[in-house]
N, C-alpha and C positions, 0 to 999 in steps of 0.2 A: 495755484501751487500744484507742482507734477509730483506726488511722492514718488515714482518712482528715478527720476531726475533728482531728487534731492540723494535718495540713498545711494545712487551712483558718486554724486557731487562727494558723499562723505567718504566715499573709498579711496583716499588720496596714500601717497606712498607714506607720507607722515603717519597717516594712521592707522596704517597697514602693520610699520614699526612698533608703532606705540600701544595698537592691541597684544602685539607679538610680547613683547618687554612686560608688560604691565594685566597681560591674562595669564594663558596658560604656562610661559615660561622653560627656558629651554629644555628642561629636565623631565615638564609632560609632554613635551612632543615628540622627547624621543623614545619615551614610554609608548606613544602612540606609535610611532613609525619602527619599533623594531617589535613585531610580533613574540617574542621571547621574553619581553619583559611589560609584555599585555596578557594581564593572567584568566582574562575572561576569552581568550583567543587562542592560545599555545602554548599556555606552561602546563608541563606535564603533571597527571595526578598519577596515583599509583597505580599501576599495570601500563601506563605509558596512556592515559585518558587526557585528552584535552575536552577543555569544558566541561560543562556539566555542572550541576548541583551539587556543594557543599551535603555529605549524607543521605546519598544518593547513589548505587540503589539503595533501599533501606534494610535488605535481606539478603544472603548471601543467594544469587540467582545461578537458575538451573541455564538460563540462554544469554551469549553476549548480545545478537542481532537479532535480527527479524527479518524472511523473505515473505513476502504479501504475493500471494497467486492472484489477482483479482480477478473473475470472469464477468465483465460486465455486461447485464440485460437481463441475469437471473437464469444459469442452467436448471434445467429441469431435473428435480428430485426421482422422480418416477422414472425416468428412461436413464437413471447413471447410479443413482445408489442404493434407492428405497425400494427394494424388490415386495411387492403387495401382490400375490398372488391371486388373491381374491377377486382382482381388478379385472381376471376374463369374466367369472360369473356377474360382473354387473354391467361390463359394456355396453354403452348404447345407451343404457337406463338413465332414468333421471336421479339427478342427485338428489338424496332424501333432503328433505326442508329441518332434520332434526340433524343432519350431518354437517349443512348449510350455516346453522342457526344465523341468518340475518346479516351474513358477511358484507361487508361494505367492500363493493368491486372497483372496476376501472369502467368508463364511459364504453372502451372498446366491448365489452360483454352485457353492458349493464339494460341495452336492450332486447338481447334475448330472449323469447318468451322460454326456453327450455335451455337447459345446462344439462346434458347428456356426457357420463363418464368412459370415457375413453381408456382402454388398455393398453398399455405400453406395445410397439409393435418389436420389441428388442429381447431376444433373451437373456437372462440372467443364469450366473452361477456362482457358488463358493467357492474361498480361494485360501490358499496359505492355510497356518495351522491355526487361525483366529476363527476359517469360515467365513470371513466377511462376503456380503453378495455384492458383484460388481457385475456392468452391464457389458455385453457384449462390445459395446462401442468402447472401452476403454481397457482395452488386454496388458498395455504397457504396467498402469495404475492396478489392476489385478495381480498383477505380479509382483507389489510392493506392499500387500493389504499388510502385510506384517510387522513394519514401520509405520503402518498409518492411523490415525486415534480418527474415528469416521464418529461427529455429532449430529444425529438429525431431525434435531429438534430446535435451531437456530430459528429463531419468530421476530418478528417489527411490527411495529403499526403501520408504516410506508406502505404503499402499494403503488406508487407511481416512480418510474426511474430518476429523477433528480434528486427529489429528498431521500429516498430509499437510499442512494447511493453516498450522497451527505450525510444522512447518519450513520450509515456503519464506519465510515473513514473519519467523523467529525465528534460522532456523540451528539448531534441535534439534527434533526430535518431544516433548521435552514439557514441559508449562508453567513459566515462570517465570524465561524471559531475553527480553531487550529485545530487540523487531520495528527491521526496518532504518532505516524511517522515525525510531524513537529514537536510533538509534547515529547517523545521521546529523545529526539536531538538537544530540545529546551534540557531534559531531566539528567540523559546519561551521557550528552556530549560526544565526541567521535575516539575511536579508537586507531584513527589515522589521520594527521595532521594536513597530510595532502590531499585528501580528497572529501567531500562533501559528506556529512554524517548520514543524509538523507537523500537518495537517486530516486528517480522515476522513469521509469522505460515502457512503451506505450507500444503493442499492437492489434492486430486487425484483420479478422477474419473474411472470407470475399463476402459478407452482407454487413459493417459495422455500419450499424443504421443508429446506434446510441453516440452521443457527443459526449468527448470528455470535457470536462475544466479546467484551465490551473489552480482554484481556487479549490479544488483535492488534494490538491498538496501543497496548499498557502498554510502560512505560520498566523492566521487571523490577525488575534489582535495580542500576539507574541512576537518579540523582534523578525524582524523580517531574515534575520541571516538562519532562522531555524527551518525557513520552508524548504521542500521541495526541489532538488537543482531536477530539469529533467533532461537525458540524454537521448540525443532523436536518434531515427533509424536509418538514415544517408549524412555522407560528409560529415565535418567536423562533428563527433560525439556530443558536443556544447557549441552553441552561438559563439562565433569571435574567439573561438580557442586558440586559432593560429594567426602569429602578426601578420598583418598586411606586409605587401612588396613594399620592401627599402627600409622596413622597421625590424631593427634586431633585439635581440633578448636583453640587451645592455639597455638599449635606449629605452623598450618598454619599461624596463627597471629603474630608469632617472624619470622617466613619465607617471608615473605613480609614486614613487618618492615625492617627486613635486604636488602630485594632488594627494598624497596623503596632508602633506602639509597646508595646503589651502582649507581641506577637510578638517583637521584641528582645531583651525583658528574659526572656520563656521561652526564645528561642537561648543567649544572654547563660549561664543556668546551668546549661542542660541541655548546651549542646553539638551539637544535634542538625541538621545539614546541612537536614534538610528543612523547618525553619525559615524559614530562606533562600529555600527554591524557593517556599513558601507564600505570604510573602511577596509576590515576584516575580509571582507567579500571580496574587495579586490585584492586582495594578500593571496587568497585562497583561490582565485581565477588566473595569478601567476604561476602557482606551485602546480596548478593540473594541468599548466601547459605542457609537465614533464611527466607528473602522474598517468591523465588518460592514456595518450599513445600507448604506454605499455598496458594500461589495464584493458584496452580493446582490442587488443593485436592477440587475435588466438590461435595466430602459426606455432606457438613453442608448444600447444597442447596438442597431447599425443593422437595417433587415429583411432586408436580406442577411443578416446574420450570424445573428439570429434564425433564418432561412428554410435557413440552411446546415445545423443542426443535430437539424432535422426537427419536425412539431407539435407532439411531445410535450415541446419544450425550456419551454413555457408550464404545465408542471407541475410544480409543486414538487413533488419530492422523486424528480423519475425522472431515468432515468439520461443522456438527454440533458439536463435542464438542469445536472444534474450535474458533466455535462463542458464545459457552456460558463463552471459557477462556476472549475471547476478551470484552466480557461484564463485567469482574470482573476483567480484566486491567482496563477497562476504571472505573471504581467503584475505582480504588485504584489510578488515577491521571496518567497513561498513556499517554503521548504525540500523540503517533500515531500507529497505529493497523491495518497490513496491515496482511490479508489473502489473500491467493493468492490457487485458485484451478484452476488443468489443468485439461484439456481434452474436451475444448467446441474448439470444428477445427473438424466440420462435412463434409469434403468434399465429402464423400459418407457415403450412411446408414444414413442419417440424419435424419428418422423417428425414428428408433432404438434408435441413441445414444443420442440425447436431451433429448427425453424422461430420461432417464436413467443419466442426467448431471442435471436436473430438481426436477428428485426422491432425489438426494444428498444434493442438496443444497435449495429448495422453502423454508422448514417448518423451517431450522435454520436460514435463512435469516429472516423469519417475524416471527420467534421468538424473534429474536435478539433485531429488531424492537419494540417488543411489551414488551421484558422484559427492556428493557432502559426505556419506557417509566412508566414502573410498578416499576421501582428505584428512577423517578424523574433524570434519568441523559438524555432522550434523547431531552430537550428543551435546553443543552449545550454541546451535541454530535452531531458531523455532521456524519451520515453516507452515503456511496458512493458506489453502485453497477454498475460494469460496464465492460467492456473487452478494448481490443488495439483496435479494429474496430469491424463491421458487417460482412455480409454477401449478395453475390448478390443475384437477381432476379432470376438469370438465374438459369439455372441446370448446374452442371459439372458432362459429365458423360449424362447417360442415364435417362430418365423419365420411372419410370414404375409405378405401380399402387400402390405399399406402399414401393417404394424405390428414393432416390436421394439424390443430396449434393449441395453442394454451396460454391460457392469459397470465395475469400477475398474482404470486400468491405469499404471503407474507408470513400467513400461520404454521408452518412450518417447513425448513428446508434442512438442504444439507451442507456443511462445511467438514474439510478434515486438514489435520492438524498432523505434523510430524516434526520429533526432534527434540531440543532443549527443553523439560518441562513435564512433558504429554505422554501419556502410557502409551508405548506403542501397542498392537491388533490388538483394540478396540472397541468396541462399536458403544456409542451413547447413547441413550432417551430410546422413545419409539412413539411410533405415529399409529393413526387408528388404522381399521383397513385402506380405508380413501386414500389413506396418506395426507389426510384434510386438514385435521387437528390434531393437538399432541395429548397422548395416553400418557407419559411416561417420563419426568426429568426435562421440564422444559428450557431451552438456554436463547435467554434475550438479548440483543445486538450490546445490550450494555454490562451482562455477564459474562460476553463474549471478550471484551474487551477488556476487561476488570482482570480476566483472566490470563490475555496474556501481556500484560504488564506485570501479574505477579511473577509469569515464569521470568521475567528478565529483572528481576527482586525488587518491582515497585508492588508499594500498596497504594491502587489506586485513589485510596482517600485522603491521601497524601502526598501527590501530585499537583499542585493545583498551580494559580497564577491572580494574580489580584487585577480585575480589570472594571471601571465605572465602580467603585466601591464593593466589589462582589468576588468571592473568590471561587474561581470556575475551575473543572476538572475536566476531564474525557469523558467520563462516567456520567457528570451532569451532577443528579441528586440522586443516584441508583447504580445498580451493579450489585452483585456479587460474586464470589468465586467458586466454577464449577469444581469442586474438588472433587468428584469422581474421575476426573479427567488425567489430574495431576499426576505425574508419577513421583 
């Protein structure tokens, strides 16, 4: 016996009919086939919200969205924000074994017989009327300290790039639960029907030697329509956005009617939730045939604005145009806006390549900043700059006089925060002289998060999702809220 010959045998036109008649019946399938009268897909809640949780948010919140800066490899703390003056008089020196205490390193250091601390080769200065110290490598970012909520005392247990990078986006070091941006799409649904609650825009500085994953912006073990869409940086904005030659907008519209309706009738017997989101998915893959084109097209924007975000914003797929897409996401109700650039993992050449991860990204980051705030969107935008960890003290590798690197360091780094929520100039926590350990207000990947769910009025302990008998959050089984932060 061939089962799979038999279950062909059974799909006869008779019973094609007679599932049709005697399942789901005509009046759910055209529940299912007109998005408007699918309330888990398009019917409007108040403020014009599709989807989302029933009581949700739970507090009246200070951000609609969220832009996620990621710098992935871990900018170094000491050369961008954490100005430790101290660090000439110890140069060279070995790091104390009680400054140390018994840190569990990465393989690349871990043979070492000496760990000799290294002095930023960068000037530092105060800025704005907060003071904040920023590094000469980042003048644009200096020019905005006064907008900016700078925490840095941000810590993990991770010290190695995959998990480090999985837990700050996921809430666990390892694969297979839903990044924030999911749980967000799962809790507060999209604020624009036509386009995807959750984008991902990805680039790449000249050394991205770090690999991203899609599985950073998968929906784990949450329907699959809450992950991630991500928009590449040549041609079509999305996979298959434009019909193929000789297929018109009509006919793709009778081609998906018809597989919605095939689709039905496999929910209809199997039962299978992901059905539904399938479904959905391609609802919502017709409607950004019309959406994108206008959401990437940045000719109507003025050359100031252009001019604001520096020349490189005329390049598709770098990281200021990037940020000027993400601002006219967030303009058109966006749920969550994660850019993700690689190549800050300076473990040698660290003079060189900062420099050069800093020229890419300073003027579109406080552009970004400053054109939110010239729309009226960045007093209900949170935005989030920040990597998986830091970087140590020490040097790995050799010291010489305009060359060295630095390995992974997780005990404390820097993030900064502006917008919906967050007090703007600043400054958080504080670190010892080394910049090694934290003296002062320490904030964990999972406070970090806790925290900005509440600016968008979740409480994260009441987020959650029921999956294998267990009811899982973002936060895990921890978090709290930095409320010093809050405004």
């Amino acid at each position: 016996m061939n089962p799979l010959r038999e279950h062909a045998l059974g799909l006869t036109r008779r019973h094609f009919f007679g599932r049709l008649a005697t399942g789901i019946g005509t009046a759910a399938l055209g529940s299912l086939l007109n998005p408007r009268l699918l309330a888990e897909v398009a019917a409007p809640a108040p403020g014009g919200r599709t989807g989302g949780l029933p009581g949700v948010p739970h507090f009246a919140p200070k951000a609609k969205r969220v832009i996620y800066l990621f710098m992935a490899g871990g900018p170094s703390q000491m050369e961008l924000f954490d100005y430790k003056p101290r660090l000439a008089e110890f140069h060279k020196q070995e790091l104390p074994a009680s400054v140390r205490m018994g840190q569990r390193i990465t393989t690349m250091t871990s043979g070492q017989s000496a760990f000799p601390v290294v002095n930023p080769m960068f000037k530092f200065a105060q800025h704005g009327q907060s003071g904040a110290w920023v590094s000469e490598l980042l003048p644009h970012t200096a020019g905005i300290v006064d907008d900016l909520c700078f925490i840095k005392t941000v810590n993990t247990e991770a010290i190695n790039h995959d998990p480090a990078i999985t837990f700050i986006q996921t809430g666990f070091q390892q694969p297979g639960r839903p990044c924030i941006g999911a749980w967000l799409s799962y809790g507060l649904g999209s604020d624009n029907a036509n386009l995807p609650a959750f984008i991902v825009m990805i680039s790449s500085g000249k050394e991205a030697d770090q690999p991203l994953y899609t599985r950073l912006w998968s929906s784990g073990f949450l329907p699959s329509k809450f992950q991630g869409v991500q928009f590449r940086g040549q041609g079509d904005p999305v996979l298959y956005l434009s019909n193929p030659p000789g297929v018109s907008s009509r006919v793709r519209r009778r081609m998906l009617d018809g597989l919605a309706e095939l689709n039905a009738l496999a929910g209809a017997e199997n039962g299978d939730p992901e059905v539904q989101a399938r479904i959905a998915q391609y609802e919502m893959a017709f409607r950004m045939q019309t959406s994108v084109p206008e959401l990437t097209d940045i000719s109507r924007e003025s050359k100031e604005t252009v001019e604001l975000y520096g020349p490189d914003v005329e390049k598709p797929g770098s990281y200021a145009r990037n940020c000027l897409l993400a601002c006219r996401m967030a303009e058109r109700g966006v749920r969550f806006i994660q850019l993700y650039h690689r190549g800050w993992d300076q473990h040698g050449n660290l003079p060189t390549r900062i420099r050069e991860q800093c020229a890419d990204t300073d003027q579109a980051s406080a552009a970004l900043v400053q054109d939110l705030k010239r729309r009226g969107l960045l007093e209900d935008t949170l935005v989030v700059w920040g990597g998986e960890f830091g970087r140590t003290v020490y040097c790995q590798g050799n010291i010489t006089a305009d060359n060295y690197g630095r390995d992974h360091h997780g005990r404390c780094y820097t993030v900064w925060m502006a917008g919906g929520g967050v007090k703007p100039g600043l400054t958080y926590g504080e670190t010892d002289d080394y910049c090694y350990n934290i003296v002062r207000d320490p904030v964990h990947i999972h406070d970090l998060n806790a925290t900005m769910l509440h600016c968008l009025g979740i409480d994260h302990e009441r987020l959650t999702y029921r999956f294998q008998g267990r009811d899982f959050r973002l936060t895990d089984i921890a978090g709290k809220l930095v409320r010093g932060v809050l405004a």
